[in-house]
N, C-alpha and C positions, 0 to 999 in steps of 0.2 A: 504494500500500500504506500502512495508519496507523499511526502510529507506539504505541507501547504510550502514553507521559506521564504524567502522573502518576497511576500507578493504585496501588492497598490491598491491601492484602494479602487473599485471599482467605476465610485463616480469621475476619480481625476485622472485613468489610466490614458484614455485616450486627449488628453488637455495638455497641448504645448506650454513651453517654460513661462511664456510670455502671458497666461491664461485664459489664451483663446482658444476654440476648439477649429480644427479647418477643415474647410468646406470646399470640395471640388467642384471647378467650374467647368462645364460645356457649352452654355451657350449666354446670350444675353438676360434671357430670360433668365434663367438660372441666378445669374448676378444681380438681379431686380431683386429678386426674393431676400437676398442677404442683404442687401440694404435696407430693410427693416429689421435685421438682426443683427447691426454689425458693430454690437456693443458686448458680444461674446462668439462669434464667428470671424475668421480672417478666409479669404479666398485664394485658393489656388488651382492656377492655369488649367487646364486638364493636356496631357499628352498630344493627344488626336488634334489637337486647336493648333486652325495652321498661323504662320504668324503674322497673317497679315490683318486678322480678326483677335490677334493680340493685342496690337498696337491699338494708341487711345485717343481718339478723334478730338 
């Protein structure tokens, strides 16, 4: 049987240093919705996103 050791707490495991949680983005829409949350959410890019829908008008 394994012993528990040193495990996190549940609620903060997945919450960067900085104490936002992050939120992948795909589209514009996407990024709409987190700006009504972006007082414990940070956004990141998603892979697939080419860069010319990166860049910020």
């Amino acid at each position: 049987m394994p012993s528990i050791g040193y495990g996190t707490n549940k609620k903060t495991k997945t919450m960067l240093s900085s104490g936002f949680w992050k939120f992948l983005v795909h589209n514009v829409k996407e990024l709409e919705v987190l700006l009504i949350r972006n007082k414990s959410y940070c956004a990141e890019t998603a892979h697939n996103v080419s860069f010319k829908k990166r860049q910020s008008h």
